[in-house]
C-alpha positions in Angstrom: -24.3 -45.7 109.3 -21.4 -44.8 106.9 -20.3 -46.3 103.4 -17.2 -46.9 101.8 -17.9 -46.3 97.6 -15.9 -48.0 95.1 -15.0 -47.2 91.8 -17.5 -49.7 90.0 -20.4 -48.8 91.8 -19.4 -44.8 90.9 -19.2 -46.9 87.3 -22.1 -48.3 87.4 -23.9 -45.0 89.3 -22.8 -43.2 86.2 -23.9 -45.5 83.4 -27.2 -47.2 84.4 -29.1 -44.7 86.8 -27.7 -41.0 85.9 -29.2 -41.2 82.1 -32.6 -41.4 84.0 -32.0 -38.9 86.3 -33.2 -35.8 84.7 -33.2 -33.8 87.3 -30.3 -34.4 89.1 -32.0 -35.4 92.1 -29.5 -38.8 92.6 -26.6 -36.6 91.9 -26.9 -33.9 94.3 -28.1 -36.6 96.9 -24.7 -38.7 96.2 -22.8 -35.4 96.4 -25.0 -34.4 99.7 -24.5 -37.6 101.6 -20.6 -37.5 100.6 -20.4 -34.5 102.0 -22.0 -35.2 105.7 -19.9 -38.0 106.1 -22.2 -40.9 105.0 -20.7 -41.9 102.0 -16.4 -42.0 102.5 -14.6 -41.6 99.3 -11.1 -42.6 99.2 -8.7 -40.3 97.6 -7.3 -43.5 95.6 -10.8 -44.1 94.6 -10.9 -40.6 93.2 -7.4 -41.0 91.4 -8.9 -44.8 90.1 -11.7 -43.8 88.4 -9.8 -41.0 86.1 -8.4 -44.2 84.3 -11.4 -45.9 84.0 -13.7 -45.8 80.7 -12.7 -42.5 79.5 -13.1 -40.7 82.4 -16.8 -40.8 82.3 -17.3 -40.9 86.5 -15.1 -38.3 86.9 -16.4 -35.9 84.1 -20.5 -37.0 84.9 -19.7 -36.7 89.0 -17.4 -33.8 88.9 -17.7 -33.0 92.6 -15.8 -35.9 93.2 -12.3 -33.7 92.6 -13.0 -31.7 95.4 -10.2 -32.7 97.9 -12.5 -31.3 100.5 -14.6 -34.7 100.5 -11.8 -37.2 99.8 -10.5 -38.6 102.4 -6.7 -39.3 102.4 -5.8 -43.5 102.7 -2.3 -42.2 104.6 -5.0 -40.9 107.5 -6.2 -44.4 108.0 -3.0 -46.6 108.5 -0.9 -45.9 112.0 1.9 -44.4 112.0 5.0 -46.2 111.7 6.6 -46.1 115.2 3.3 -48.0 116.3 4.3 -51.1 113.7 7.5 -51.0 115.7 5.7 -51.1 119.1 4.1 -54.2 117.2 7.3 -55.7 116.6 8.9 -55.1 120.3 5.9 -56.3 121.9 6.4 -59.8 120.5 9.9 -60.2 121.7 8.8 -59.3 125.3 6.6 -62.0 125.4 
């Protein structure tokens, strides 16, 4: 099964379990399942949470820079010649 994260649940990752996490066993299994695939993270989710209370997900989770386990929002839409097949199709009809 896969996951989309958001920015408040990074948020609220960061502030209300991480403190208790002394040995970074939630951390590295975050940063683990990101990496297999079972937790997506967005690249605008990424770029999001550098604005959000002082930077704290970003500096606390800071694997979450690696471009290597972003994925990139421009991957997921269709390209635009498909929209147009969308468009013709209708008059067709």
């Amino acid at each position: 099964m896969k996951f989309l994260i958001d920015t408040n649940s990074l948020l609220i990752l960061v502030r209300y379990y991480l403190p208790f996490d002394k040995n970074d066993s939630l951390k590295n299994l975050i940063k683990n399942k990101i990496s297999i695939g079972e937790i997506i993270l967005l690249d605008r989710v990424v770029e999001e949470s550098k604005y959000v209370s002082k930077r704290i997900v970003v500096k606390t989770l800071e694997f979450l820079l690696d471009k290597k386990l972003q994925t990139n929002t421009n991957d997921l839409f269709p390209f635009p010649k498909f929209f147009n097949m969308l468009k013709l199709s209708n008059y067709l009809y």
